[in-house]
C-alpha positions in Angstrom: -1.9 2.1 31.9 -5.1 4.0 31.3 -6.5 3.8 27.9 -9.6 6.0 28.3 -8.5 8.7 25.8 -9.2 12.5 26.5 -11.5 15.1 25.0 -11.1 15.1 21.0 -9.6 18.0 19.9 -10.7 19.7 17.2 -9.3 19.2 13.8 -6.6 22.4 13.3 -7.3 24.3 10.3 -3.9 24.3 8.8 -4.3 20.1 9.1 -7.0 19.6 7.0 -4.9 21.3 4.2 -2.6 19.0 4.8 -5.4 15.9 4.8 -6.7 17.0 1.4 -3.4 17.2 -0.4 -2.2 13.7 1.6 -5.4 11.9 0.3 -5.3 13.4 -3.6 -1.9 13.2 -4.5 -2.0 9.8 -2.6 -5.3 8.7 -4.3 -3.3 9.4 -8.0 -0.4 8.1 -7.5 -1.5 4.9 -5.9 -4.0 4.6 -9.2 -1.1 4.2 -10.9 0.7 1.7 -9.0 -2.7 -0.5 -8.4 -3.3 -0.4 -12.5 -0.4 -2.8 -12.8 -1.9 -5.4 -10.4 -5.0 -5.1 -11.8 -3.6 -5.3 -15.8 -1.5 -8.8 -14.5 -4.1 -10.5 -13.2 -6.7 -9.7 -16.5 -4.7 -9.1 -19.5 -0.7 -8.7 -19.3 -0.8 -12.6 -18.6 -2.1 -12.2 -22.3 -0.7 -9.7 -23.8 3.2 -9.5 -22.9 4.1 -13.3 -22.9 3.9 -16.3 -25.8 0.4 -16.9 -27.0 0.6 -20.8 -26.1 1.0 -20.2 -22.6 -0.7 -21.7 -20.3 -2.9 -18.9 -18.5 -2.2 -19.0 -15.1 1.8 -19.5 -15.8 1.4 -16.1 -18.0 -0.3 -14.7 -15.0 3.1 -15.7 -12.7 5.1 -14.1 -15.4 2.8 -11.2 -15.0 3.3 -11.2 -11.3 6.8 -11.8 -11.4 7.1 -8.3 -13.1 5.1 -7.4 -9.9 7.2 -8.2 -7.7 10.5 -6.8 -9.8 8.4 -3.7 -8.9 8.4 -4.1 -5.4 12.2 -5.6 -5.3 12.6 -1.6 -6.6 10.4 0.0 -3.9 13.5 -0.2 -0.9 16.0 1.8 -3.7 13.0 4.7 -3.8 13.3 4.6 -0.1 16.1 5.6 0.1 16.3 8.1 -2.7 13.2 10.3 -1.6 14.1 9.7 1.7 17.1 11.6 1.3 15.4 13.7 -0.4 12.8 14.2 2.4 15.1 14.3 5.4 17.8 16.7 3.7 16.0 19.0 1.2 12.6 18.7 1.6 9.4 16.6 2.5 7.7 18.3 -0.8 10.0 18.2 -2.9 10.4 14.9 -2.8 6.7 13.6 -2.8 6.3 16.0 -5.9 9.5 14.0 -7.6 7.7 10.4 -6.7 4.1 11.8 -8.8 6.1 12.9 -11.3 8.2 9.8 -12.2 4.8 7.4 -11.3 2.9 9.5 -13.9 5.1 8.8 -16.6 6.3 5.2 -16.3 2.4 4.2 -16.2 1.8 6.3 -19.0 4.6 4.6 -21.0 3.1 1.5 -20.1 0.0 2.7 -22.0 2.0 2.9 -25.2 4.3 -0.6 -25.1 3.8 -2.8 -27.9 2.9 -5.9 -27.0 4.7 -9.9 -27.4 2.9 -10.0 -30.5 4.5 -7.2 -31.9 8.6 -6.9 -30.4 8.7 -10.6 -28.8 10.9 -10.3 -25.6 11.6 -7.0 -26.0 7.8 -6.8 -24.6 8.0 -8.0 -21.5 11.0 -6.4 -20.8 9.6 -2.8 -21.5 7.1 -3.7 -18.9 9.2 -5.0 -16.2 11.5 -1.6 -16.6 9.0 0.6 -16.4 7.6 -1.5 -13.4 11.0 -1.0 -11.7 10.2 3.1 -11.9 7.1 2.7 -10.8 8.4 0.7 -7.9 11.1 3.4 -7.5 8.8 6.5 -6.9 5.9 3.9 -4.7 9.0 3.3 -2.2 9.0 7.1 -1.8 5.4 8.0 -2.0 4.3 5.9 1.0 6.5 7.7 3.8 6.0 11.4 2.6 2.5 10.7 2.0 1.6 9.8 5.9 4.4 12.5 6.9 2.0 14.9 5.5 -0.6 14.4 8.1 1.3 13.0 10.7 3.5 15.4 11.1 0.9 18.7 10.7 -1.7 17.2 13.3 -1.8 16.8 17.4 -0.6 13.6 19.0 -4.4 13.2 20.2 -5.6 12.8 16.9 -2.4 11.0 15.2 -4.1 7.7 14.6 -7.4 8.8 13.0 -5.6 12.0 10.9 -3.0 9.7 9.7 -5.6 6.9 8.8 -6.8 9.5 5.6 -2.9 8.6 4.4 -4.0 5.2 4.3 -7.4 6.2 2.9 -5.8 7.6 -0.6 -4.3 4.2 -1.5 -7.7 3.2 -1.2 -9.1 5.6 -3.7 -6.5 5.3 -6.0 -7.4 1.1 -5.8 -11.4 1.9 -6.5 -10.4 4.4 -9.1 -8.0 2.1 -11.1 -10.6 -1.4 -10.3 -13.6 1.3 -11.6 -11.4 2.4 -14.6 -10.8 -1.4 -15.8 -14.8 -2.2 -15.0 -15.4 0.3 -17.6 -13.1 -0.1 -20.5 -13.8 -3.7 -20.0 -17.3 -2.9 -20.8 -15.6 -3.0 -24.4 -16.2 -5.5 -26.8 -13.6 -8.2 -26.0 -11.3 -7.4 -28.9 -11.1 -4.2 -28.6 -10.1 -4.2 -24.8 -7.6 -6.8 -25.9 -6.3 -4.4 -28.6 -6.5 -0.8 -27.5 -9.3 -0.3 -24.3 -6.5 -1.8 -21.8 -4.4 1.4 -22.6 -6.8 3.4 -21.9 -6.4 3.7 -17.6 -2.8 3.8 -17.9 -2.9 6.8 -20.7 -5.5 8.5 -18.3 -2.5 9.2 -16.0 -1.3 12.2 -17.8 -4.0 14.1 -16.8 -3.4 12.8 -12.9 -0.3 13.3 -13.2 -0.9 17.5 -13.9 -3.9 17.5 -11.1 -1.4 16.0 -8.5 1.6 18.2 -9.3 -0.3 21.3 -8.8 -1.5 20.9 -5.8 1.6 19.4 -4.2 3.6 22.5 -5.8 1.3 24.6 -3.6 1.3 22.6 -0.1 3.7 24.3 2.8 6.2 22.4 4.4 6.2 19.4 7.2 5.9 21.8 10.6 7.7 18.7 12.5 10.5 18.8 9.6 10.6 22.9 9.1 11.9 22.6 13.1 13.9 19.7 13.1 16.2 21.6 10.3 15.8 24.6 12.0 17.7 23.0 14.7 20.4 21.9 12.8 19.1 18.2 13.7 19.6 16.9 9.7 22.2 13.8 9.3 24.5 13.7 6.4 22.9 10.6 5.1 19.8 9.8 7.0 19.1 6.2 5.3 22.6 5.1 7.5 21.5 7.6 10.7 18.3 5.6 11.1 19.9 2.4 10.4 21.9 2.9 13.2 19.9 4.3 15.7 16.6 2.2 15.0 17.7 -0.8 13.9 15.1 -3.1 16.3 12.4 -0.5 15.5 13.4 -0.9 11.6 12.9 -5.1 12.0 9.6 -4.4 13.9 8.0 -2.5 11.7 9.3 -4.7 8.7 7.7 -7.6 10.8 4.3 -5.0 11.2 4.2 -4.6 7.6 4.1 -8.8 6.2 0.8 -10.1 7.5 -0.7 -6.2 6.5 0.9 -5.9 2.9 1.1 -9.4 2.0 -2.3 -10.4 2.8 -3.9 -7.2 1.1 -2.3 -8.9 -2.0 -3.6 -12.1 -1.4 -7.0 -10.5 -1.6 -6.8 -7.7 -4.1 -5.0 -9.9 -6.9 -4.6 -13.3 -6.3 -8.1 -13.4 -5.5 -8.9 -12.1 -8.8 -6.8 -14.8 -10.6 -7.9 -17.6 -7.9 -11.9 -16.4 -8.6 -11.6 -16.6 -12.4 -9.7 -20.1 -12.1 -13.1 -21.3 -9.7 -15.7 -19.9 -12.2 -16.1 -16.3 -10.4 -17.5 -13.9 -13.1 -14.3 -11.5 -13.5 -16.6 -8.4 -13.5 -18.2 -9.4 -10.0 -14.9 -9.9 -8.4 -13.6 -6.2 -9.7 -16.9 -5.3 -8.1 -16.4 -7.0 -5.0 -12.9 -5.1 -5.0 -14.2 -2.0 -5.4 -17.0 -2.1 -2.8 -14.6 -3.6 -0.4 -12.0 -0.9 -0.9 -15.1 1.9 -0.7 -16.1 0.2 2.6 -12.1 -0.3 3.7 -12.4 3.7 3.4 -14.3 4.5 6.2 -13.1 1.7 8.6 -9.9 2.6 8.2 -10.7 6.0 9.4 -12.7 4.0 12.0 -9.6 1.8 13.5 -7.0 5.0 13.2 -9.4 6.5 15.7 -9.7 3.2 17.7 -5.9 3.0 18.2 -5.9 6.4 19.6 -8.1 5.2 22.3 -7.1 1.7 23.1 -3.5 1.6 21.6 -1.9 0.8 18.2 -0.6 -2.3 19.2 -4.1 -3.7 20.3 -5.6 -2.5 17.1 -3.1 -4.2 15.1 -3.0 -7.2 17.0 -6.4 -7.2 16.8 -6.4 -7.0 12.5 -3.6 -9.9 12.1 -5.5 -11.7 14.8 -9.0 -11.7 13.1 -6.8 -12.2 9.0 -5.2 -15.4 10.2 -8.9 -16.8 10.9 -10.5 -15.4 7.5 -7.6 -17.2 5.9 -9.6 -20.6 5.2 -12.9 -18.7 4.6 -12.6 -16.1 2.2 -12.1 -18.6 -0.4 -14.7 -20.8 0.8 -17.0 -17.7 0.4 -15.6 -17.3 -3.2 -16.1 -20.9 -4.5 -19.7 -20.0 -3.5 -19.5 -18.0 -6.2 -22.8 -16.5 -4.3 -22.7 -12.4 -5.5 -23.4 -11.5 -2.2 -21.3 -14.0 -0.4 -18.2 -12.9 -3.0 -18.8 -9.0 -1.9 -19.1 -10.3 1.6 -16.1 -11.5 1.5 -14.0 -9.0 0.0 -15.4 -6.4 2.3 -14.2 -8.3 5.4 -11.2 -9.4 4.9 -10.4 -5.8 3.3 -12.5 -3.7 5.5 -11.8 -5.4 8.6 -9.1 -8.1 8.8 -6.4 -6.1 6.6 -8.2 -2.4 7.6 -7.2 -2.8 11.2 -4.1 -3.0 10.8 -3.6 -0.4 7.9 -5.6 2.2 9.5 -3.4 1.6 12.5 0.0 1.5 10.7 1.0 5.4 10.1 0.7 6.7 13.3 2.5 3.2 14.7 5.1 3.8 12.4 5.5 7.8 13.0 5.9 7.5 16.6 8.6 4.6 16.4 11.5 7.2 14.7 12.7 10.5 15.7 12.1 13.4 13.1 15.6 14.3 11.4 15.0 10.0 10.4 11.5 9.6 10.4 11.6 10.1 6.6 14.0 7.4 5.4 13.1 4.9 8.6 10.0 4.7 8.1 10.6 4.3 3.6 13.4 1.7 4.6 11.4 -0.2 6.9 8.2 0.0 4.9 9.4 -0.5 1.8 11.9 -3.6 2.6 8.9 -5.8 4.3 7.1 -5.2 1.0 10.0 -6.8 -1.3 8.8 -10.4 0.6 5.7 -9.6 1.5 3.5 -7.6 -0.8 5.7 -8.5 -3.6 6.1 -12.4 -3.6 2.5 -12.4 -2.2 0.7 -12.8 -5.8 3.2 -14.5 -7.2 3.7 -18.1 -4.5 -0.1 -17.8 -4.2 -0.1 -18.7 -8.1 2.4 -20.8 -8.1 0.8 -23.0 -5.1 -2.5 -22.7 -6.8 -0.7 -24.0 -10.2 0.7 -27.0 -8.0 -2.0 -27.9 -5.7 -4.9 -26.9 -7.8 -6.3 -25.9 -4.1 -7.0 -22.5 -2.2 -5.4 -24.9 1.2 -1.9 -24.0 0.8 -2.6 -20.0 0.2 -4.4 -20.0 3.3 -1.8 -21.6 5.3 0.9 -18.9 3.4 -1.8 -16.2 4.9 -1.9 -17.8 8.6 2.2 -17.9 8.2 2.5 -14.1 7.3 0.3 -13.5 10.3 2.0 -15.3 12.5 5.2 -13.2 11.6 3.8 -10.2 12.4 2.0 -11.0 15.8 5.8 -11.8 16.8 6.8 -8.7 15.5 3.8 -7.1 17.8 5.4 -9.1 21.2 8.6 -7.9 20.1 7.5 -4.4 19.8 6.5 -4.3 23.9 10.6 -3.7 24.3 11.0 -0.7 22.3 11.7 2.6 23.8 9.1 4.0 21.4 5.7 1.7 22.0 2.8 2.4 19.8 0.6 0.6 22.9 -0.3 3.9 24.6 -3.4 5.5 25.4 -4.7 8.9 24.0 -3.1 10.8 27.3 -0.1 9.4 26.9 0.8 10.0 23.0 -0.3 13.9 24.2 3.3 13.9 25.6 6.2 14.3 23.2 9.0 11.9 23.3 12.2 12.0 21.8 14.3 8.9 20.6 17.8 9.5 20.2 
């Protein structure tokens, strides 16, 4: 199998349109989901449960609303899924924004346990469930964007800007909280913290417009035209990609549940060893700047050498970070911290992220690609993303230790280098060279 890749081609006009829009509307409504991890490990912990507490079992309670969130994110799949296989791939990304916006700016105005007692924490958590509803449908149209408006040559690196606007919309919300923080302590506890979530009114306008403007998927424009649509796609692809569904779900645990390990849990694991809060949100948000460009760097990479060895390549180099990334943040070193951060994000967890859209894209046929791809995304990220935070607290809590996160880390890895062997037996490999992803294929 030759993996030397052929010439570039150039960038078609018509796909950086698409590239733009993908990594705005991406960029905000990602902002909005990330403000919630952020919030739970610094102040909802506070804020939304009984003053006496104790802090790091406010935090689980916190992260337990997280992961409600993310037990949500497989129902959006399947809604703007639908929505994107039957109707329309715009259409649908504009409903996600639009229902993302609002819950997080609700989330600006709830009163807090101080104020309505349960009813508190319950306002959040429902709220969290919508925004978990619109993220399970953002993720798929997002990288469908690209994906499907750009040349097979190109696929991995095009698609990797996808991947690039959950970035931004990280830094931006991590950047946001650095500043109000800024506040005198009181008033951040009693007004500044509303102040990022608030902010997404004005997002909210920026990314409808230009998503109201954007033409429609080519791939999807053609696959209706051919009267290829299902009458429910969610139960088309289920059936005709189940082992491609499981791999994926398998690609997606070491990926999404170790980005959680390190964007939140580390936050709550560094403030619990001493780490001054501000330098870890730092650390975050010179990691995820960083993560930008490699990500862009490995999407290329995997149209050279393959998707699978770029991937296997990410979980590979994660699973031996897992013992010292902490060890670099008891150091509590500044440099050493951002160190850190920046490879296990940039490197370790961009590898496989970068790698992930045009993987997923060329496992499912078009008519599906919509709903498979939400199904299988959003279904790994339930157990993986979800419950990530949330045991990493609880086995800090028991073990007072960072040992038994990083063996949790090593064990999601594992899962998803099976997932990698298993995916050598699909009729749709991502493990091909640039020459060979030039040349169509059809899975039926």
């Amino acid at each position: 199998m030759s993996t030397t890749a052929s010439p570039a081609a150039p960038i078609r006009p018509g796909a950086r349109r698409y590239i733009v829009a993908s990594l705005v509307g991406n960029s905000l409504e990602w902002y909005d989901f990330f403000l919630y991890a952020t919030a739970s490990a610094v102040v909802f912990g506070h804020l939304f449960f009984p003053a006496d507490t104790d802090p790091l079992v406010g935090t689980m309670g916190a992260f337990a609303g997280f992961a409600v969130g993310f037990a949500a994110r497989p129902l959006g799949g399947v809604i703007f899924g639908h929505i994107g296989d039957k109707v329309s791939r715009k259409t649908s990304l504009v409903l996600t924004l639009a229902l993302m916006g609002l819950s997080t700016a609700l989330m600006g105005l709830l009163p807090t346990y101080a104020h309505v007692g349960l009813w508190a924490p319950a306002l959040l958590i429902l709220l969290r469930i919508l925004q978990g509803i619109a993220a399970g449908g953002e993720w798929g149209g997002g990288v469908l964007l690209i994906s499907e408006n750009s040349g097979s040559k190109r696929r991995g690196l095009l698609s990797a800007f996808s991947q690039g606007g959950i970035c931004l919309g990280f830094v931006l919300s991590s950047l946001v909280f650095y500043v109000v923080q800024l506040l005198p302590t009181e008033q951040f506890m009693a007004w500044g913290w509303r102040i990022p979530f608030l902010l997404s009114v004005v997002l909210l306008a920026v990314g409808t417009y230009i998503r109201t403007h954007l033409p429609e998927s080519s791939e999807f424009t053609e696959a209706k035209k051919q009267d290829g649509q299902h009458r429910v796609p969610a139960l088309a692809a289920l059936r005709s990609h189940p082992r491609e569904i499981l791999v994926a779900m398998g690609l997606r645990v070491a990926e999404n549940g170790g980005s959680y390990i390190f964007l939140s849990f580390s936050i709550v694991y560094g403030v619990h060893v001493g780490v001054d809060k501000g330098l870890l949100l730092t650390a975050v948000a010179v990691s995820m700047v960083f993560s930008f460009g490699t990500y862009l760097v490995f999407g290329h990479l995997s149209d050279r050498f393959g998707r699978r060895t770029i991937y296997t390549a990410g979980a590979s180099a994660m699973m031996a970070m897992a013992f010292p990334f902490f060890w670099m943040l008891d150091a509590q070193t500044p440099a050493v911290v951002i160190l850190a951060f920046m490879i296990a994000n940039g490197l370790c967890h961009g590898a496989m992220i970068g790698t992930q859209p045009a993987f997923f894209h060329e496992l499912f046929a078009p008519e599906v690609r919509y709903s498979a791809m939400s199904i299988a995304h959003e279904l790994a990220a339930v157990f993986a993303g979800g419950l990530a935070p949330l045991i990493a607290t609880a086995l800090l809590y028991r073990f007072d230790s960072s040992v038994p996160v990083s063996l949790y880390l090593i064990g999601m890895c594992l899962v998803t280098l099976v997932a990698l062997a298993a995916s050598t037996r699909l009729r749709r490999t991502a493990d091909q060279g640039a020459t060979e992803l030039s040349q169509p294929t059809a899975v039926r």
